[in-house]
C-alpha positions, 0 to 999 in steps of 0.5 A: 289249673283250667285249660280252655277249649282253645289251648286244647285244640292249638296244642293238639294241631301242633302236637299232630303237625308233629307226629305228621311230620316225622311220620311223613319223613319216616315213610318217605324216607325209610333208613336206619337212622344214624346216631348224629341224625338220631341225636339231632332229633332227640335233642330238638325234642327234649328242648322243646319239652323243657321249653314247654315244661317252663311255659306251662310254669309261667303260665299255669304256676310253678305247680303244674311245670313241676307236675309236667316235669315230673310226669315227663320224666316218668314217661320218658324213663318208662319208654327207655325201659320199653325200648328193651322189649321193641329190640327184642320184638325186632331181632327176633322177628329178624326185622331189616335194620332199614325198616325198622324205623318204619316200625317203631314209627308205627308203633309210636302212633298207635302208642299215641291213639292208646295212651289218648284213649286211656288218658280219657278213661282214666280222667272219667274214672278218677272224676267218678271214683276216688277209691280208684286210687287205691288199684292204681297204687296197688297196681303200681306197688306189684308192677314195681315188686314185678320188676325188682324181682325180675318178673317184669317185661324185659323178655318178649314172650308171644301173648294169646292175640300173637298166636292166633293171627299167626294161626289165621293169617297166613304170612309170606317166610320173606319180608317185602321192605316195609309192606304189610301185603305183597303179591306171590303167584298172582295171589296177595299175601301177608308179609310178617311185617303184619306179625310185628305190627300186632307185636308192637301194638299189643306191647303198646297196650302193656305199656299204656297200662303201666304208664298212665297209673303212674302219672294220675299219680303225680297229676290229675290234671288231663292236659298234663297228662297228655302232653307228658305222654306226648313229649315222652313218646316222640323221638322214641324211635330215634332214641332207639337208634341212638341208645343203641349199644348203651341199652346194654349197658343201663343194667339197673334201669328196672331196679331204679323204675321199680323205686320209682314206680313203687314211690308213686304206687305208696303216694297214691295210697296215701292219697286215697287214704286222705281223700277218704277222711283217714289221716292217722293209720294208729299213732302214724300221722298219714304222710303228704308227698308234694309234688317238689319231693316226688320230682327230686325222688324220681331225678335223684333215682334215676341219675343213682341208677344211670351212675351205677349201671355205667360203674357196673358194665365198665368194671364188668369189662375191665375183669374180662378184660383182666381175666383174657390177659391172665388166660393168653399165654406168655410169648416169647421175647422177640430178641431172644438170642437164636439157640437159646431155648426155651425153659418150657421146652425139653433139654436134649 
């Protein structure tokens, strides 16, 4: 598929016009979205990605819409999973719900500039070096055993870079709305807004690193690439607000990515080994994954682990809910006749 310079940069200025516009809205507007505004947004923005995603099939083939879809669905399951580390990062830096919007904005952008970053890295590497393929599956492959074995992501930890800002920057106890500086006694301080800003972006480059493997595993198309990732990551923040309590209840959602990230890691292996000449590992023939088979494992694991995980927190529900009714004690009829005592009470 060959993208030329000029469908690069139409797709770029819309993208940004985008990105500008809801940045534009975030900052001029700061609130905690409600869950109808947030479903709006989110709903205009998968509709412009499956409507996408079918132009760039009648446009570039059924191959690339297939790989774009793939890819996007991919990125788009990886951020759900990320949105459980950025309530975290949140709530324990005790953010304001009003001004959390503004953060996790901030946090797409710089998701944006690193993914950009590291989709041109990858593109120049993979061009030059087809055994990279081997260390993305593999990276892929340990990622994936990583989070079925719950090792992964979904407890925030303080890394090295958080502590030594905490130790060289000194922050001010109380937050000042959304501000990174305030001023105190005449003399301008940092507020622990920055500390969250540093959270959320060291997190983004975790996130980048798990990613951008996995979609140089279903395309190596770089205009595909970007554009998944772009559509994937806008809208985070308001899918943030309206997943809400529903975050809670997608339990296997790390178990179904780690099928998923696992499948791609394996299909990049063979990759390799194909481009490497080998087409039998002894009597076994080298398996070729197509990119229609890839689409179906990744839709079909997805939509196991949603059913599975709604099925699990409901029946999770309904025995507390037994178990309170069993531990409640008994009451007493109400038209019970006056005199009459009760048998747990003592004769006399």
């Amino acid at each position: 598929m060959h993208v030329s310079l000029t469908v690069w940069i139409a797709t770029i200025a819309v993208l940004a016009v985008a990105v500008g516009l809801d940045l534009w809205h975030g900052i001029r507007n700061p609130h905690a979205i409600r869950t109808r505004e947030a479903a709006v947004w989110v709903a205009g923005i998968v509709a412009a990605s499956i409507l996408f995603g079918v132009g760039l099939s009648y446009f570039g083939g059924h191959r690339s819409g297939s790989e774009f879809f793939a890819g996007w669905i991919t990125e788009y399951s990886l951020s759900v999973d990320n949105l459980f580390v950025f309530v975290i990062i949140l709530t324990k830096l005790r953010v304001p719900r009003a001004y959390q919007s503004q953060v996790l904005l901030w946090g797409v952008v710089m998701a944006l500039i690193l993914r950009g970053f590291f989709i041109g890295i990858g593109s120049a590497v993979i061009n030059q070096f087809s055994w990279i393929f081997y260390v993305f599956g593999a990276f892929l492959v340990y990622t994936a055993v990583k989070l079925a074995t719950g090792h992964g992501d979904e407890e925030f930890k303080e890394n090295r870079l958080l502590r030594r800002v905490r130790k060289a920057v000194k922050t001010t106890d109380d937050y000042d709305g959304a501000r990174l500086v305030t001023h105190v006694g005449g003399h301008r301080r940092f507020t622990p807004m920055l500390i969250v800003m540093v959270a959320i972006g060291s997190t983004d480059l975790l996130f980048a690193l798990d990613s951008i493997p996995a979609i140089f595993g279903l395309t190596k198309e770089p205009y595909i690439v970007f554009t998944a990732n772009v559509f994937a990551l806008l809208g985070l923040r308001q899918l943030y607000f309206l997943l809400g309590a529903l975050m809670d209840r997608l339990v296997h959602l790390s178990y179904g990515l780690s099928v998923i990230l696992g499948f791609i890691g394996v299909k990049m292996l063979f990759e390799a080994l194909h481009g490497s000449g080998v087409e039998h590992i002894g009597p076994v023939t080298v398996p070729t994954i197509g990119i229609a088979a890839s689409l179906g494992v990744i839709v079909g694991v997805l939509a196991i682990t949603t059913v599975t995980s709604l099925w699990s927190t409901r029946r999770g529900q309904a025995g507390k809910a037994v178990e309170g009714q069993a531990d409640k004690p008994a009451e007493e009829p109400a038209d019970k006749p006056a005199g009459e005592q009760s048998s747990r009470q003592p004769q006399g």
